[in-house]
Backbone bond lengths (Angstrom), bond angles and torsions (degrees), N, CA, C in turn:
res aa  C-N    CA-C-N  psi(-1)  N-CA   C-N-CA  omega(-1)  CA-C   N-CA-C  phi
1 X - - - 1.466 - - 1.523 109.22 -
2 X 1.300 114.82 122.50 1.387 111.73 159.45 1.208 153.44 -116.46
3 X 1.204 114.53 87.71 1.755 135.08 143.85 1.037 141.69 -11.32
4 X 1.772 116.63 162.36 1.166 134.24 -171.02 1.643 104.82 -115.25
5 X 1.508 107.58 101.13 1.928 114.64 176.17 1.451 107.62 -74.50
6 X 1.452 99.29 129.44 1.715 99.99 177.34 1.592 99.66 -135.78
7 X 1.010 137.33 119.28 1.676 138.61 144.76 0.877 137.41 -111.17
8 X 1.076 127.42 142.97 1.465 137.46 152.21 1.937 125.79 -154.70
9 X 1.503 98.57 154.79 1.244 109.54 -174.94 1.533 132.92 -28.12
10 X 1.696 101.88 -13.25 1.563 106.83 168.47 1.672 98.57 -174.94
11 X 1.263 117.94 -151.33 1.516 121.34 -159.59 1.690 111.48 -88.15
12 X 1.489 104.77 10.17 1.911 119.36 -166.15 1.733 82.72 -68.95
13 X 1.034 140.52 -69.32 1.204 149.80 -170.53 1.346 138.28 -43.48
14 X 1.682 100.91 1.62 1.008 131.35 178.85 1.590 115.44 -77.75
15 X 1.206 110.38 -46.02 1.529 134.13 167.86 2.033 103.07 -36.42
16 X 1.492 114.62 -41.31 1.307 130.13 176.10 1.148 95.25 -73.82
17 X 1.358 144.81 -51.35 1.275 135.91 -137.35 1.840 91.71 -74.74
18 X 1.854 93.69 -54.72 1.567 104.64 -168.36 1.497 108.85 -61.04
19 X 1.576 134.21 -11.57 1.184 111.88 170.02 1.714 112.05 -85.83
20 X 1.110 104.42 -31.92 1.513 132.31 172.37 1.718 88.91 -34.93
21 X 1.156 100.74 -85.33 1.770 112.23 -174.71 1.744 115.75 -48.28
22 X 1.437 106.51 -31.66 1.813 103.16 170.36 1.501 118.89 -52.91
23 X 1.212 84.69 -55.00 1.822 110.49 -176.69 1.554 123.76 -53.67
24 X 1.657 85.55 -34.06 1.947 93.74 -161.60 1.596 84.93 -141.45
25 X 1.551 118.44 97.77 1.550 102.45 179.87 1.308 117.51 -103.61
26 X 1.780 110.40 7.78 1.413 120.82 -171.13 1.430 101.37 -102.51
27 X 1.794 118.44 1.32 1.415 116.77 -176.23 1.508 112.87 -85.59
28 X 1.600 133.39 131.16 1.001 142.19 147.06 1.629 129.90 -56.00
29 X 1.685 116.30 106.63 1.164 123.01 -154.71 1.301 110.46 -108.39
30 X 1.099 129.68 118.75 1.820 131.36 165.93 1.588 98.98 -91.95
31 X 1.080 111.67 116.26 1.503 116.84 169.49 2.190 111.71 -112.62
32 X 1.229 118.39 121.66 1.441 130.75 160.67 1.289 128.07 -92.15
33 X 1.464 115.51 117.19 1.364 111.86 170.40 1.346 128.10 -101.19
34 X 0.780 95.22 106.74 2.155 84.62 -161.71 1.587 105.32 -76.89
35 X 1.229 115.32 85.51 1.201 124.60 -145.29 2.285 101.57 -83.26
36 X 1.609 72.40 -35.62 1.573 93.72 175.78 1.685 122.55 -56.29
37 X 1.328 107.39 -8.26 1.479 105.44 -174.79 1.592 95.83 -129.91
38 X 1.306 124.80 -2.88 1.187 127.03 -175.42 1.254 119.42 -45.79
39 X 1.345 146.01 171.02 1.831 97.79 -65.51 1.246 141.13 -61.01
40 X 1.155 117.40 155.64 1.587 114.33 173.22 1.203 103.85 -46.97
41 X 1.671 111.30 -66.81 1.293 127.84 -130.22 1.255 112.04 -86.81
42 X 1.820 123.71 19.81 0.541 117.15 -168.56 1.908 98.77 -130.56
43 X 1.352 98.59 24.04 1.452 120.59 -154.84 1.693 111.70 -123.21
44 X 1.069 114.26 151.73 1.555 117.63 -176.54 1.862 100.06 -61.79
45 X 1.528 109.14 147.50 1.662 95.79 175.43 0.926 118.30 -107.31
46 X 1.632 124.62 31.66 1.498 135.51 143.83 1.406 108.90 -90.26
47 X 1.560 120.95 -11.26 1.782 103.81 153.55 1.231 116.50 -89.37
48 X 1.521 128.52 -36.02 1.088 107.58 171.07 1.413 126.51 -59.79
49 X 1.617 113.04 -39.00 1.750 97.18 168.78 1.304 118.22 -30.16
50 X 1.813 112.75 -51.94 1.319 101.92 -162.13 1.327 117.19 -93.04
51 X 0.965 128.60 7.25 1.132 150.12 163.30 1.855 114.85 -62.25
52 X 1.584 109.59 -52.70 1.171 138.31 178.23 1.832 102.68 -53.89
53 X 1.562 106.41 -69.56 1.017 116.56 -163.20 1.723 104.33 -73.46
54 X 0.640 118.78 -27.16 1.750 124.50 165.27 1.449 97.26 -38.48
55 X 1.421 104.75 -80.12 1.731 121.13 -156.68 1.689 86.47 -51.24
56 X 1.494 113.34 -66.94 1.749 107.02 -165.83 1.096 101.97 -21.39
57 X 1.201 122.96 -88.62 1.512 163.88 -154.93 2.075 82.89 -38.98
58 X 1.091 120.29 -81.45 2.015 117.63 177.70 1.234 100.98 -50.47
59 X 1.114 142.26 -49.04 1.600 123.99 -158.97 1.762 92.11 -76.61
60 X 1.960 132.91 -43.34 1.811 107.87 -174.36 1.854 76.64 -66.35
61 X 0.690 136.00 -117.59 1.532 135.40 -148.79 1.149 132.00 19.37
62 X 1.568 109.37 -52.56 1.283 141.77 168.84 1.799 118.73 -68.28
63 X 1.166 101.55 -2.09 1.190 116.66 179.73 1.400 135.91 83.48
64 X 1.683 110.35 43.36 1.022 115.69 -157.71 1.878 108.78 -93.34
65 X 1.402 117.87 160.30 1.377 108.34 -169.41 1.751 86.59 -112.01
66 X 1.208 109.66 -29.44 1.691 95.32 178.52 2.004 93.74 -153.29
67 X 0.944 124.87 -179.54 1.230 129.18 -175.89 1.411 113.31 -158.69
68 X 1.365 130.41 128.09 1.074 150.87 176.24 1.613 120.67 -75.39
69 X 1.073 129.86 105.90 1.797 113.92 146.31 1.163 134.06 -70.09
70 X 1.451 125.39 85.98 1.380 130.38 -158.60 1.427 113.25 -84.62
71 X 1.639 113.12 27.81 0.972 93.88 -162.96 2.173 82.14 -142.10
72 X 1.383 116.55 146.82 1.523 127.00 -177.58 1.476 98.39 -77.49
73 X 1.259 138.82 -37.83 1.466 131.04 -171.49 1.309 109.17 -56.61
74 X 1.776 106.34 -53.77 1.493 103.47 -136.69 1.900 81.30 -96.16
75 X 1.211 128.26 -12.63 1.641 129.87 174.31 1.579 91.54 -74.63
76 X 1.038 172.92 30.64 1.199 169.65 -172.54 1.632 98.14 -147.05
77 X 1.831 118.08 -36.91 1.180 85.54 -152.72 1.764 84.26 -107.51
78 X 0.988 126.49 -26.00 1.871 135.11 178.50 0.921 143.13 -139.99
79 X 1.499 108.96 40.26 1.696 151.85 170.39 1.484 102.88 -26.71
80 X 1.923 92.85 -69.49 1.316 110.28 -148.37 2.314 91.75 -78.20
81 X 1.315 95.90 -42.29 1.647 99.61 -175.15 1.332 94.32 -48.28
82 X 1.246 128.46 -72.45 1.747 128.51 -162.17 1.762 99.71 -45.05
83 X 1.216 113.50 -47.99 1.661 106.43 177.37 1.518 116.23 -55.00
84 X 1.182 111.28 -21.61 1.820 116.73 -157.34 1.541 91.14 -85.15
85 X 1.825 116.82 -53.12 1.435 108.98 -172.90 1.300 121.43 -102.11
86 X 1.363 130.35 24.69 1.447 131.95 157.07 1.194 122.57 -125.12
87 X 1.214 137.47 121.31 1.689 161.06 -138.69 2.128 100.96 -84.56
88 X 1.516 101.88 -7.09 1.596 104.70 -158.59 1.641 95.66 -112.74
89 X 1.237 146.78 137.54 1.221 154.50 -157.49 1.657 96.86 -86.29
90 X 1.560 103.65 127.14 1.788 130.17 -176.69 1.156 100.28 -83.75
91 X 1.273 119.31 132.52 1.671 112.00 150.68 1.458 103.70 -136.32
92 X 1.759 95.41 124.49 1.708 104.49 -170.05 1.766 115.25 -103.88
93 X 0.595 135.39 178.81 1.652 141.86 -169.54 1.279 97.12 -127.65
94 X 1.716 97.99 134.26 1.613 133.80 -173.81 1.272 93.84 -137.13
95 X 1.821 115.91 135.82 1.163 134.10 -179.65 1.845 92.54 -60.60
96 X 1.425 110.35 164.21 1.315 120.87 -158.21 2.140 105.42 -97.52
97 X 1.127 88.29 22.97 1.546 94.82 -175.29 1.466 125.64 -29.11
98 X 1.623 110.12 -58.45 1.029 123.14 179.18 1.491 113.97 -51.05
99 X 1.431 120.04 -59.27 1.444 117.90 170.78 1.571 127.76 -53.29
100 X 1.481 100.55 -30.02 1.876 100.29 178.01 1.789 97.77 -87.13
101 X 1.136 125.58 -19.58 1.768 123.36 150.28 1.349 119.40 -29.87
102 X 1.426 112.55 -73.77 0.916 134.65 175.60 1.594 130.17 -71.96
103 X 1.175 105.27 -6.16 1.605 104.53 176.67 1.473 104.71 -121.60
104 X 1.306 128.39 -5.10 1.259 122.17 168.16 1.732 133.97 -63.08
105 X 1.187 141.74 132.60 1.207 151.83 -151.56 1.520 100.57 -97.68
106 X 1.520 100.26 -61.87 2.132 116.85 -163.99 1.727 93.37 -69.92
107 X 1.717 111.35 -20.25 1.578 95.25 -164.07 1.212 122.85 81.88
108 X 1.606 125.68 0.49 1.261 122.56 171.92 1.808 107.61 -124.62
109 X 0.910 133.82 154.79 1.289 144.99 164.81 1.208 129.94 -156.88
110 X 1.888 114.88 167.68 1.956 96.25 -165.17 1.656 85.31 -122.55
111 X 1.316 106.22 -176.42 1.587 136.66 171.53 1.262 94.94 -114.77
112 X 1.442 125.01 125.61 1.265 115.08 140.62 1.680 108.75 -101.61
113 X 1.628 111.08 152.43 1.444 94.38 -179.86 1.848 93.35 -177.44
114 X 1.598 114.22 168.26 1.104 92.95 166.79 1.181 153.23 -91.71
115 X 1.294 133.13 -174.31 1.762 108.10 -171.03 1.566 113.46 -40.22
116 X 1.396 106.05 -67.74 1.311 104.81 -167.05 1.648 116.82 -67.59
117 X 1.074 139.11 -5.72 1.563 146.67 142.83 1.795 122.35 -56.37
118 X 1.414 100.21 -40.96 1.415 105.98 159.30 1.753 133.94 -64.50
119 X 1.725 92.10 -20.37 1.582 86.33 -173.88 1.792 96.09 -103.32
120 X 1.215 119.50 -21.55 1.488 124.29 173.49 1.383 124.34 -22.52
121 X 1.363 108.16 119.89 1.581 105.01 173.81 1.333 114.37 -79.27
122 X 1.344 129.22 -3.19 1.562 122.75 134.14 1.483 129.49 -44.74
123 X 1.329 129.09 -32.45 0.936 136.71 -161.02 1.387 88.64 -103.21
124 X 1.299 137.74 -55.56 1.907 138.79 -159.30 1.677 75.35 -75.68
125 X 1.543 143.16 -76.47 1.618 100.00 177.31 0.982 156.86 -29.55
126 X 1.844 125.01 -38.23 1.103 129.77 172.59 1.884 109.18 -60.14
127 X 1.208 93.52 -47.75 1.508 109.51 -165.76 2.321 100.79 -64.71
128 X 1.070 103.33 -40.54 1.718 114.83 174.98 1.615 92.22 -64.66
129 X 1.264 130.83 -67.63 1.692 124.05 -177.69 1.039 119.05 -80.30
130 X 1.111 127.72 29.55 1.767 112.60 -178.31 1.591 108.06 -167.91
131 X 1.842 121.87 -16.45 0.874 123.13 154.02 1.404 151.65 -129.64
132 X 1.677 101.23 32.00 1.251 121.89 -178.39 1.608 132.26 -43.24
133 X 1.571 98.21 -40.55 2.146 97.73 167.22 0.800 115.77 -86.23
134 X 2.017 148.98 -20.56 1.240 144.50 137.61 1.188 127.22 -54.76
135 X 1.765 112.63 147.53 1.561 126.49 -171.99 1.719 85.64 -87.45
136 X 1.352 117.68 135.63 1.447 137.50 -172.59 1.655 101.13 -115.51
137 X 1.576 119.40 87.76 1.438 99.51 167.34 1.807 107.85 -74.09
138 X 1.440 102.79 131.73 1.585 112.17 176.79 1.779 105.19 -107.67
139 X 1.770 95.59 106.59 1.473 111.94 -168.63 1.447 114.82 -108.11
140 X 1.388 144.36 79.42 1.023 167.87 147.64 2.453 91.03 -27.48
141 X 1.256 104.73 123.89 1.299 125.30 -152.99 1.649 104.03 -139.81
142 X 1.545 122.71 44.04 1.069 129.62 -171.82 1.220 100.75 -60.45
143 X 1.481 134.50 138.35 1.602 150.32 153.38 1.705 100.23 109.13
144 X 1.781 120.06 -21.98 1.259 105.06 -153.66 2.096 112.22 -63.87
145 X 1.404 105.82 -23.60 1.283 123.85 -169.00 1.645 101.35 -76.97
146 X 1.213 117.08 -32.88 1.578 126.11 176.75 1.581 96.53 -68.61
147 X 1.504 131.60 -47.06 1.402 127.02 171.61 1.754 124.22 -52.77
148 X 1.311 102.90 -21.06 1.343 101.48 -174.49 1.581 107.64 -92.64
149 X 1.505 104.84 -38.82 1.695 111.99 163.39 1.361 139.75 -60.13
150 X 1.426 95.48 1.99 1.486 133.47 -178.65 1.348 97.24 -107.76
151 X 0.993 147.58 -28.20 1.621 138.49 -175.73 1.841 98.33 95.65
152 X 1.188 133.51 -11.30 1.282 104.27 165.86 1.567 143.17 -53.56
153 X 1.028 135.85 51.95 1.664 141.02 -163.51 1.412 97.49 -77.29
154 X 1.331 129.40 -57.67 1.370 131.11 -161.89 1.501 120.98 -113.20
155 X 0.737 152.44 48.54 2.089 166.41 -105.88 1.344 131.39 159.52
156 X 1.349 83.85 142.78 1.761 99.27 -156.99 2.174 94.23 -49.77
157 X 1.097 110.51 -53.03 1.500 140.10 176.42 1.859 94.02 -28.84
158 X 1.126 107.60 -57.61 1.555 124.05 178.26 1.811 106.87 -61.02
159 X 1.153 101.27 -58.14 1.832 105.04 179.74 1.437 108.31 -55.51
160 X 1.488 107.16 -58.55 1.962 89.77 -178.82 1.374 103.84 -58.51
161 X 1.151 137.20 -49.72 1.263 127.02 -177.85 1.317 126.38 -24.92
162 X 1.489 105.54 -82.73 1.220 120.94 155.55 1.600 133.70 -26.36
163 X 1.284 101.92 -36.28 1.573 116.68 166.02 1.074 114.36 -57.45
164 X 1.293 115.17 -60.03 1.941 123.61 -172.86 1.474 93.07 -46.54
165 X 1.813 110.18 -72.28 1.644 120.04 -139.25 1.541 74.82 -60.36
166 X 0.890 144.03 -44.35 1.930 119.71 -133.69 1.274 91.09 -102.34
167 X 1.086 145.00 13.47 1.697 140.57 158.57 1.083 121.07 -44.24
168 X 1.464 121.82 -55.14 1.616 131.98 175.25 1.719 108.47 -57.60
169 X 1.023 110.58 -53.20 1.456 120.78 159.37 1.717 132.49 -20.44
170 X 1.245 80.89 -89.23 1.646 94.69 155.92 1.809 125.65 -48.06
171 X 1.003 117.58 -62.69 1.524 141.89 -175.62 2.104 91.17 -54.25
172 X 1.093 113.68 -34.39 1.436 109.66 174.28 1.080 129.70 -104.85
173 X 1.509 122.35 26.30 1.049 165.14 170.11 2.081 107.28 46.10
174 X 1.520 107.72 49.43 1.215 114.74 -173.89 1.755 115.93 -60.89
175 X 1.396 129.54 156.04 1.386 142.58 -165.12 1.426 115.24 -116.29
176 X 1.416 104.48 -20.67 1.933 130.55 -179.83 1.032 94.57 -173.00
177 X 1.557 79.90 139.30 1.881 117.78 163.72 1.433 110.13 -131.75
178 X 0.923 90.49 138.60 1.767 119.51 -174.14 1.225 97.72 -82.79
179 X 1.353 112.58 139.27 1.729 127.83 171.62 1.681 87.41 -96.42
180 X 0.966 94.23 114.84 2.026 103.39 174.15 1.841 116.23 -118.32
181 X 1.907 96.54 31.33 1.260 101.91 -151.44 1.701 91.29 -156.08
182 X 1.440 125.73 114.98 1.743 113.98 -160.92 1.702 74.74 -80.17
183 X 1.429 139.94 -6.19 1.723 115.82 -161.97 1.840 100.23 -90.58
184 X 1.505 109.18 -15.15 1.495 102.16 -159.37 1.516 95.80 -79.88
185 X 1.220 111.75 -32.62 1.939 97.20 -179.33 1.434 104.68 -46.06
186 X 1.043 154.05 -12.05 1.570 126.57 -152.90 1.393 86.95 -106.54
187 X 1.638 127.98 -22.32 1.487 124.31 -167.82 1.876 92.56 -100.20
188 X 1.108 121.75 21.20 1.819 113.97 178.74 1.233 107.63 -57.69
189 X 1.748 134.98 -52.25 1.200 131.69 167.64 1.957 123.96 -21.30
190 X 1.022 103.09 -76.40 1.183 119.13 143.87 1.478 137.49 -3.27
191 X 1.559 88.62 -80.53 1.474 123.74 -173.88 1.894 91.95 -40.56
192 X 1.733 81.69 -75.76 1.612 97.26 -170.55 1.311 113.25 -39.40
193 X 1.345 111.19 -30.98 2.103 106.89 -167.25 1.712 87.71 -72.53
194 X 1.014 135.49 -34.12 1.170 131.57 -122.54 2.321 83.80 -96.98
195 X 1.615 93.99 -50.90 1.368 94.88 179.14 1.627 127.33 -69.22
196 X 1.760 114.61 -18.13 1.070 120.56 -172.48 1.307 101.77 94.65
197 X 1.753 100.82 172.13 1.094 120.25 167.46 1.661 124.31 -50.51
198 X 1.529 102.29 171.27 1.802 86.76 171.74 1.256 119.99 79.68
199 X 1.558 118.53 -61.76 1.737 113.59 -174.98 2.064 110.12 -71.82
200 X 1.080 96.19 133.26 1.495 80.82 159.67 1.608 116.12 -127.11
201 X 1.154 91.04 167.39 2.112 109.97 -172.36 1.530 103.68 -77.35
202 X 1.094 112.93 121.82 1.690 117.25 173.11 1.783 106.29 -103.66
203 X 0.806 140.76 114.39 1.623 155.08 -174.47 1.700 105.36 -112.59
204 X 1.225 121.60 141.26 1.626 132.55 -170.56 1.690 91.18 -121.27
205 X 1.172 124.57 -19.12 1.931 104.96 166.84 1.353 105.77 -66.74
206 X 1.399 145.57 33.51 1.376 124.01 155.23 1.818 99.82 -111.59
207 X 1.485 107.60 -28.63 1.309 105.65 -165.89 2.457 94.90 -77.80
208 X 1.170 94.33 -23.32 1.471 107.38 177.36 1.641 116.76 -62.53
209 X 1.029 110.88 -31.00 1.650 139.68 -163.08 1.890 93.21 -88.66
210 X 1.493 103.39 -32.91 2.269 100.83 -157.96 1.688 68.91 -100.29
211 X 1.442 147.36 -56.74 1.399 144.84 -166.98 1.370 95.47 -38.79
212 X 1.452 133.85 -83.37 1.034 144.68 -170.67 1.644 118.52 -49.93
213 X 1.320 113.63 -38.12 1.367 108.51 179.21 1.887 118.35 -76.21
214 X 1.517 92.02 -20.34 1.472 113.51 169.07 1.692 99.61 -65.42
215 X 0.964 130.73 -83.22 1.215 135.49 -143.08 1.893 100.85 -68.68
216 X 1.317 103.81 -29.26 1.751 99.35 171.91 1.217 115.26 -77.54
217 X 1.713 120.13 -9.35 1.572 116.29 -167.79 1.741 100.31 -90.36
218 X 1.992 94.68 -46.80 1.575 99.00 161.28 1.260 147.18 4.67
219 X 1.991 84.92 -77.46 1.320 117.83 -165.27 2.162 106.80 -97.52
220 X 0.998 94.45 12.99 1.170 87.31 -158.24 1.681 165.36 70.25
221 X 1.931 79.09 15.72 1.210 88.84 -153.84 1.586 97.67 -125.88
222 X 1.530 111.73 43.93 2.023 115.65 159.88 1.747 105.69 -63.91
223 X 1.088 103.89 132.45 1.595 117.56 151.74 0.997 111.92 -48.79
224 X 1.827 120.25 139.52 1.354 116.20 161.56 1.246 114.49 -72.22
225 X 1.353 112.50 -176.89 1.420 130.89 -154.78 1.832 89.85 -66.07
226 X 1.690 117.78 171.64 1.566 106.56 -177.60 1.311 96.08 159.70
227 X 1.093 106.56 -141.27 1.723 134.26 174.90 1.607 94.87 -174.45
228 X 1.413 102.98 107.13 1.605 131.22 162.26 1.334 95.18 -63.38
229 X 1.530 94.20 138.53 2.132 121.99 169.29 1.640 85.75 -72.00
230 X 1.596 86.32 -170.78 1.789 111.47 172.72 1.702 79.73 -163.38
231 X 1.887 115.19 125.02 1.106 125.49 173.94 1.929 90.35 -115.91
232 X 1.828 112.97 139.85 1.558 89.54 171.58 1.707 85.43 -145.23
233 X 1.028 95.04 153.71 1.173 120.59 -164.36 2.144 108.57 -111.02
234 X 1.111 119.45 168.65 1.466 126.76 147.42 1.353 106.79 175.06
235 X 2.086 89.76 160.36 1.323 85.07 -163.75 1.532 90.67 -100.94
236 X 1.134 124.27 23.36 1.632 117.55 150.75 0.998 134.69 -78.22
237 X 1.488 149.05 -143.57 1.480 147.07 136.22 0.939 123.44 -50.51
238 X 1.988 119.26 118.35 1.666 103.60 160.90 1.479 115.87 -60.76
239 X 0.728 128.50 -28.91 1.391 130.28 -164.62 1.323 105.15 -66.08
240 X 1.520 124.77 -57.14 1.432 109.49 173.85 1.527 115.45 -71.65
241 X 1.119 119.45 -32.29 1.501 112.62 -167.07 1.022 105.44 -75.95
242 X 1.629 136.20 -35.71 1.533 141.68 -142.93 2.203 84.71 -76.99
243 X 0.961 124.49 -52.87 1.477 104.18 -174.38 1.641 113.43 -59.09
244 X 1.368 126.33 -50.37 1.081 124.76 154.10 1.708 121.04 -9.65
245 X 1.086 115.01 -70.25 1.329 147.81 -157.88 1.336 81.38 -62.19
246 X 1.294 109.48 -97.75 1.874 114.85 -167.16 1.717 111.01 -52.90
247 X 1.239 87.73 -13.80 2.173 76.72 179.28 1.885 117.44 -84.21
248 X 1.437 85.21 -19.20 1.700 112.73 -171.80 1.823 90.05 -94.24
249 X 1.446 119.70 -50.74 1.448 106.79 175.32 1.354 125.58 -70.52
250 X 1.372 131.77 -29.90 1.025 134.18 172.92 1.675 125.35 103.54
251 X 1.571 98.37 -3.51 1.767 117.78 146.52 1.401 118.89 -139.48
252 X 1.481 102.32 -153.05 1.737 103.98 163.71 1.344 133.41 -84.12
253 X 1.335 144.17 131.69 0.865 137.66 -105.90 1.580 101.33 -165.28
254 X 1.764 151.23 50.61 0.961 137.54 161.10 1.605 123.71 10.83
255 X 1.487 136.10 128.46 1.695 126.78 179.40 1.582 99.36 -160.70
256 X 1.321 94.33 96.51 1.494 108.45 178.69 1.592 110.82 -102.08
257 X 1.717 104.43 146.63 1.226 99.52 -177.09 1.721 129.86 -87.22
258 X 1.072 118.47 120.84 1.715 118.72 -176.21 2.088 103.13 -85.55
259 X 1.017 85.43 144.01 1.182 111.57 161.73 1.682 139.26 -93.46
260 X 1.018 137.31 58.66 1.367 141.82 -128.84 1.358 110.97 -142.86
């Protein structure tokens, strides 16, 4: 059977999957959460390489026709490795810089993202080519992705939160913020109360969703017309993740555990 590979370090990546699935609804999706190492970004990026190249390596196995890194850590840290050892075309996620560059008014804008995405020389590139005449606050958001894997989306617990991290933000009077994080889309509601009026959320799972539908039309390889599954996997607990999963997907949702 051939599929659409998507991973990442926990259920943030899901946000990709669901644009993934708008776009392409006849595509069959295996999604992994490697719930067990979750977060990346909070992880050495010689585990996430190997971490990365693991999942590649099960999802072509598993029958994948192309595979996604839905996740900014582990595309920063083994982009190019996952391309070197799987035969099926990668497409990794880059915070949306260039577009909040370009769509900004005040000339200033932030990153939110996690530690280790913030210090990335993926990221000080995007930001050197694409945002050199704008002031770039670079906001490193340690724990916020652990809140969403927690089920906080809507909670008082979530608002102070949000209060602290987005201070620097605000106080520098930013116009866009970059989701530099596939887990922060599900908290944008939020997000936005939290930044005020005026700022808006820039997200790269829609530009991830036209990448991918490009490269299957390419290659020849779109699904016919249908209704595409969603298979998801982790190598954590179903039990904790499986509510996650369907509360973040928006039904019920099968979550079996892999071993990997």
């Amino acid at each position: 059977m051939a599929l659409v590979g998507i991973f990442d370090s926990g259920v943030g990546g899901l946000s990709v999957a669901r644009e993934i699935r708008t776009a392409l609804p006849a595509e069959d999706l295996l999604y992994v959460a490697d719930t067990a190492y979750c977060p990346y970004g909070d992880r050495p990026d010689a585990q996430v390489r190997e971490r990365a190249l693991t999942l590649g390596r099960y999802l072509e196995g598993a029958g994948a026709k192309l595979i996604v890194v839905a996740c900014n850590t582990a595309t920063g840290a083994a982009l190019e490795d996952v391309r070197a050892v799987v035969k099926v075309p990668v497409v990794g996620l880059e915070p949306a810089v260039k577009i909040a560059a370009r769509q900004t008014r005040a000339k200033r804008i932030g990153v939110m993202s996690t530690t280790s995405t913030s210090r990335s020389e993926r990221l000080a590139r995007l930001i050197r080519d694409h945002a050199q005449e704008v002031q770039v606050v670079n906001l490193p958001c340690p724990g916020l992705a652990d809140l969403v894997e927690e089920g906080h989306l809507e909670d008082g617990h979530l608002d102070r939160r949000l209060e602290e991290i987005t201070r620097p933000l605000r106080e520098a009077g930013v116009d866009q913020v970059v989701l530099g994080c596939t887990h922060y889309a599900f908290v944008a509601p939020a997000l936005a109360r939290a930044l005020g009026p005026g700022v808006e959320l820039v997200d790269s799972a829609p530009a991830i969703a036209r990448r991918v539908e490009h490269l299957l039309r390419e290659g020849g390889l779109l699904a016919a017309s249908g209704s595409g599954s969603l298979r998801v996997f982790t190598t954590g607990s179903p039990e904790k993740v499986g509510p996650a999963v369907e509360r973040l997907w928006g039904g019920p949702v099968s979550v079996d555990r892999l071993e990997v």
